[in-house]
C-alpha positions in Angstrom: -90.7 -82.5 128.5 -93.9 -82.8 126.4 -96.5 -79.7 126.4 -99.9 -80.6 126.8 -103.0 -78.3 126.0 -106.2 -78.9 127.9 -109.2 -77.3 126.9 -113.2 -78.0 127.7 -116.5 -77.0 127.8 -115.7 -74.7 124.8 -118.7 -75.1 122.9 -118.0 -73.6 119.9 -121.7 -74.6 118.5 -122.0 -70.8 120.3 -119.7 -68.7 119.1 -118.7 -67.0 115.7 -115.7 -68.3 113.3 -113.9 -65.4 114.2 -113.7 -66.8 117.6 -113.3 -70.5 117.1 -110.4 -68.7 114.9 -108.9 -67.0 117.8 -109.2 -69.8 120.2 -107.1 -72.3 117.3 -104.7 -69.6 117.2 -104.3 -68.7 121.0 -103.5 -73.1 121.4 -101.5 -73.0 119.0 -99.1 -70.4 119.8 -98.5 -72.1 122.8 -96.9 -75.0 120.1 -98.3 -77.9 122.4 -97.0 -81.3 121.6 -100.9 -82.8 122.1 -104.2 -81.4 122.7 -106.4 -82.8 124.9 -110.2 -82.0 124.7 -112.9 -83.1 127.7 -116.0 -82.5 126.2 -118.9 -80.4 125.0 -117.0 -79.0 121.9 -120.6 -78.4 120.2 -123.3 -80.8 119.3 -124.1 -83.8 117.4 -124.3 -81.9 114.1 -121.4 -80.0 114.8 -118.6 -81.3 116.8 -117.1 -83.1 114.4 -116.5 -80.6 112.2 -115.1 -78.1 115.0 -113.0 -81.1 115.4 -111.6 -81.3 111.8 -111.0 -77.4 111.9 -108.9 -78.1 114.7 -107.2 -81.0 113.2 -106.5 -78.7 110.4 -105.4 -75.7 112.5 -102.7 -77.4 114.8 -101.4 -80.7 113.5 -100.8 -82.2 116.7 -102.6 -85.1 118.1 -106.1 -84.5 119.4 -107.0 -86.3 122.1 -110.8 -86.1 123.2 -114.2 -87.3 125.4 -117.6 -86.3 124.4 -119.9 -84.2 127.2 -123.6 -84.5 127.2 -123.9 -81.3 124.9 -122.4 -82.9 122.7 -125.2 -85.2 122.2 -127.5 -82.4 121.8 -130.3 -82.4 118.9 -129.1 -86.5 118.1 -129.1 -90.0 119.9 -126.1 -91.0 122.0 -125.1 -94.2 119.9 -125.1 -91.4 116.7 -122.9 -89.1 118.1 -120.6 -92.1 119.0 -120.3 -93.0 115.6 -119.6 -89.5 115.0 -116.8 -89.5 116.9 -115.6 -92.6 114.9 -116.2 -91.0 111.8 -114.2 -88.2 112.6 -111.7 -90.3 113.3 -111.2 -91.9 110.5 -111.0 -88.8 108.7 -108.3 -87.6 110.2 -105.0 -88.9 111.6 -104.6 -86.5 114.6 -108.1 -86.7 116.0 -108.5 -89.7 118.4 -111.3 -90.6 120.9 -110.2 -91.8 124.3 -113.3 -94.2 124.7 -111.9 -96.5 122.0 -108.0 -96.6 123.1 -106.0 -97.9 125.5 -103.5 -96.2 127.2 -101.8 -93.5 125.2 -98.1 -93.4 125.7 -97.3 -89.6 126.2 -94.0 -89.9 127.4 -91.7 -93.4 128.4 -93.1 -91.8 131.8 -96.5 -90.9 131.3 -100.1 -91.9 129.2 -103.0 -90.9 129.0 -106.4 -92.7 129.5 -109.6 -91.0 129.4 -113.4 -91.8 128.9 -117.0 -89.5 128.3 -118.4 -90.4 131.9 -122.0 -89.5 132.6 -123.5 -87.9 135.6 -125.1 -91.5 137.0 -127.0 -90.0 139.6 -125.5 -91.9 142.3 -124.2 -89.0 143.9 -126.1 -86.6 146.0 -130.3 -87.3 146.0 -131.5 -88.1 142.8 -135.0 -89.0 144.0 -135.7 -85.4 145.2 -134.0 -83.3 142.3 -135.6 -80.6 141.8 -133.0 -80.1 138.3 -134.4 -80.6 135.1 -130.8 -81.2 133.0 -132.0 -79.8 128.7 -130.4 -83.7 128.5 -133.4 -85.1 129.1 -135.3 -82.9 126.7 -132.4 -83.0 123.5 -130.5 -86.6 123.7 -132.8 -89.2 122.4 -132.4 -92.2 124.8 -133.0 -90.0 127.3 -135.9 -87.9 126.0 -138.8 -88.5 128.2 -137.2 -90.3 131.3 -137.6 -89.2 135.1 -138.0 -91.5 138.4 -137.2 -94.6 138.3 -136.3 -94.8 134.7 -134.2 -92.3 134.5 -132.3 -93.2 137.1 -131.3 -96.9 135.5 -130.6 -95.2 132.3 -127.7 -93.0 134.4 -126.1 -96.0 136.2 -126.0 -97.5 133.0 -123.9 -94.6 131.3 -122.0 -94.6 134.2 -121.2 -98.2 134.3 -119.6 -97.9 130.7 -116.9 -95.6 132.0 -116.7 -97.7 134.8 -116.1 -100.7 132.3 -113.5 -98.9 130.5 -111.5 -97.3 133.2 -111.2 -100.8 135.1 -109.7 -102.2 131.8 -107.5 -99.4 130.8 -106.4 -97.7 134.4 -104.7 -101.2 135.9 -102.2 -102.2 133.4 -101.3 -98.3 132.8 -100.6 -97.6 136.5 -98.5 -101.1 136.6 -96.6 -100.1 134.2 -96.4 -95.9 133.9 -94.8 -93.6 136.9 -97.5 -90.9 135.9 -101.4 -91.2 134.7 -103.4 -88.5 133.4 -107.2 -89.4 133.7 -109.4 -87.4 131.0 -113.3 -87.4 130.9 -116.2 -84.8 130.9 -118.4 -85.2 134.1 -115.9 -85.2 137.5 -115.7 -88.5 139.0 -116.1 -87.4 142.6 -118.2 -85.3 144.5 -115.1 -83.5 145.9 -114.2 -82.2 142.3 -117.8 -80.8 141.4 -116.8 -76.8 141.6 -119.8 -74.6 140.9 -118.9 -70.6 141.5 -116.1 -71.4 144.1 -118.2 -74.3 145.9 -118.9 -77.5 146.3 -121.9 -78.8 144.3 -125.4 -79.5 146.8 -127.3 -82.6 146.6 -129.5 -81.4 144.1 -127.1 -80.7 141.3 -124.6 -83.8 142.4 -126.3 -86.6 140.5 -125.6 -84.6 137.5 -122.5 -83.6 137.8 -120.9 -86.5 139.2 -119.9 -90.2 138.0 -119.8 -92.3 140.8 -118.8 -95.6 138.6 -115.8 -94.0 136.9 -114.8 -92.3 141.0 -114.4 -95.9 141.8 -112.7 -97.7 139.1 -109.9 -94.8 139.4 -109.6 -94.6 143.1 -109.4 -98.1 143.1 -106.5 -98.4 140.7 -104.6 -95.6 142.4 -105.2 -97.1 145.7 -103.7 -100.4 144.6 -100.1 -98.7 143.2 -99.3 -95.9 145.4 -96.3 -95.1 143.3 -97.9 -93.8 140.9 -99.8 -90.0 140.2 -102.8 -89.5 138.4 -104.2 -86.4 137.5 -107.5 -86.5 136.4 -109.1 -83.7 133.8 -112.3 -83.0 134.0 -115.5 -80.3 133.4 -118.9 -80.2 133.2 -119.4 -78.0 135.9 -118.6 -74.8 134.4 -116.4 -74.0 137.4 -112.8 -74.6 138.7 -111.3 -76.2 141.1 -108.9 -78.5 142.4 -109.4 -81.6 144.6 -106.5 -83.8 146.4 -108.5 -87.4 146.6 -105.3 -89.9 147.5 -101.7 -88.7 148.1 -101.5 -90.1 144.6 -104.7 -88.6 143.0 -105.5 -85.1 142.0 -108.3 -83.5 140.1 -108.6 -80.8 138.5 -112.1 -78.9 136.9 -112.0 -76.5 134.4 -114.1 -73.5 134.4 -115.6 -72.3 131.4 -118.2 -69.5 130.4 -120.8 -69.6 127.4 -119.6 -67.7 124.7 -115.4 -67.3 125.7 -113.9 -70.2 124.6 -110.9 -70.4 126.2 -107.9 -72.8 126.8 -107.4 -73.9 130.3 -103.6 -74.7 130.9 -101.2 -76.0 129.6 -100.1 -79.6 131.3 -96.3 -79.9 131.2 -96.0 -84.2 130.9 -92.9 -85.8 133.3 
């Protein structure tokens, strides 16, 4: 049975060598088969290099989404092609936005996507959060109201795009699908410190497009069982969305990177 490690939110941008060190060395004792990785693993000038040291450290495939710090201090269209870049430089890392479904056993893939918090969710008119996104990702520097609020659907709508091209033929064909993205894609999954996230906070830390495009394609083949892996939040929890569909958040603390579980693959 394949061995999956999760990690996310680790953002090692934070934190000593010494501890990015440990945290290589604490996955890969575990001797996972695959890594997979949902988001903020730095910045824009330095993800891709945490990345590299853990292509280096574990040989394994890498599996990974970006989260909105990792956009931090560059563009969102840059830090895309950083991800590509990375990529090509090495054979284990691969970014989930650009595949289809990964085959993880004759039983199982893997699909996954970045997300965004489209501010669908919860009341985005009255917000009184001011997300550093808007101050440190450049297509989003400046915006608020109105403006703002297209920009998010937008984002949103190109995991949405994804997931409704990837998810169908993957739950035709696999008895097992395991969703990976940064921001959770319902509001049921947004765990803050042991609760529920209020209406303030939800437009932020939910996609509402990528919700749909997975519930959807659940709905439509009961027999099979996603799992969905998520963050963003900073706090864990577990949500039942169908008989079929189950999501889980990782928690995560600034400064203690640490690996979440790991997922043992059918």
């Amino acid at each position: 049975m394949p061995r999956v490690a999760w990690l996310t939110d680790v953002h090692l941008n934070f934190v000593a060598r010494r501890a990015v060190d440990e945290l290589l060395a604490i996955v890969a004792s575990h001797g996972p088969d695959a890594v997979v990785v949902t988001g903020d693993i730095a910045e824009a000038q330095s993800f891709r290099g945490m990345l590299l040291r853990m292509a280096e450290a574990w040989q394994r495939p890498i599996y990974f989404v970006l989260g909105n710090h990792d956009f931090y201090f560059g563009t969102i269209e840059g830090a895309r092609e950083t991800a590509r870049l990375a990529c090509r430089q090495s054979p284990w890392l691969h970014w989930l936005p650009e595949m289809d479904a990964v085959e993880l056993s004759p039983r199982t893939a893997l699909v996954g996507h970045d997300g965004w918090g489209d501010g669908r969710v919860g009341d985005h008119a009255h917000s009184r959060v001011r997300l550093n996104d808007f101050e440190l990702i450049g297509e989003l520097t400046g915006l608020s109201g109105a403006r703002q609020f297209r920009k998010l659907n937008e984002l949103g709508d190109q995991a949405r795009a994804h997931f409704e091209r990837v998810l169908p033929p993957a739950v035709e064909r696999y008895q097992h699908v395991v969703v990976a993205t940064h921001v959770p894609p319902f509001r049921e999954a947004t765990w803050h410190q042991g609760r529920i996230s209020d209406p303030d906070w939800t437009p932020f830390f939910t996609c509402q497009a990528s919700g749909e495009a997975i519930r959807a394609a659940f709905e439509k083949r009961p027999e099979c069982t996603g799992l969905v892996l998520c963050g963003h939040t900073h706090g864990a929890g577990e949500a039942d969305i169908l008989d079929n569909l189950h999501v889980s958040t990782g928690g995560a603390e600034y400064y203690r990177p640490a690996l979440q579980r790991i997922v043992e693959v059918p």
